[in-house]
N, C-alpha and C positions, 0 to 999 in steps of 0.2 A: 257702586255704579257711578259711571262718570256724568257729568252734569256740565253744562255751561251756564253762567248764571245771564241775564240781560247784558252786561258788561264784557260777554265772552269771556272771561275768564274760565275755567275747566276747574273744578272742582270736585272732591268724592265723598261720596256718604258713606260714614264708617257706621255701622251699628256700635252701637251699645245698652249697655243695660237701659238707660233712661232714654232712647232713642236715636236717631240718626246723627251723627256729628258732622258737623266739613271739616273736612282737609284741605283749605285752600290751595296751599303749597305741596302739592303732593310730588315732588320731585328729589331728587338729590344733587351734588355738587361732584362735577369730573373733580377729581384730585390734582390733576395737573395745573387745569388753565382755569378753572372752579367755573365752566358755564352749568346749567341747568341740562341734566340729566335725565332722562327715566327712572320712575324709581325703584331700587336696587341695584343701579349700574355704577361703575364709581368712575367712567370713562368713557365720555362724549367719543362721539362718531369722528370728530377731528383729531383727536388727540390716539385714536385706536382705529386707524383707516379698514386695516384689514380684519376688524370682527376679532382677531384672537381671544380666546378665553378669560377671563378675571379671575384673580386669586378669590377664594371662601374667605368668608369671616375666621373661618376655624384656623384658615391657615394663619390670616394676620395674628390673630391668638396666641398661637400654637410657639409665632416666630418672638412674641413682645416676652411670653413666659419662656421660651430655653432660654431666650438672652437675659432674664432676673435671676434666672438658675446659672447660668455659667458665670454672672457677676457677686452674687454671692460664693460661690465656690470659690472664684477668685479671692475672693476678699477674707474667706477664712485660711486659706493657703498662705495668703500675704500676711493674716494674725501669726499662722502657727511660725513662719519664716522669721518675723520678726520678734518674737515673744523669746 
């Protein structure tokens, strides 16, 4: 639930086992220009005019593990070449 505290500031109550927590900071950082995001979003409304869709987590993933796999491959090709 979102909250304002006297300060205005916006804040959220996260449950847990031992009761409500804050989240003061419940935002993210555009990746580009790092202003203060919604959160989940990785790309402010300046930096992303037109709405386009954002890449998944899975994809970043997906992109950081074929590129350890195709460097490793590399680097045993470049063993067996030189060996």
């Amino acid at each position: 639930m979102m909250n304002r505290d006297p300060g205005g500031n916006t804040h959220v109550d996260v449950p847990t086992r031992r009761g409500p927590a804050l989240m003061r900071h419940s935002y993210d950082q555009c990746v580009r220009c790092g202003k203060a995001t919604a959160w989940g979003k990785s790309v402010c409304k300046d930096c992303n005019p037109a709405g386009l869709p954002e890449p998944s987590p899975s994809q970043y993933h997906a992109t950081v593990f074929i590129t350890v796999l195709v460097a490793l491959v590399a680097l045993v090709v470049l063993a067996m070449l030189l060996h």
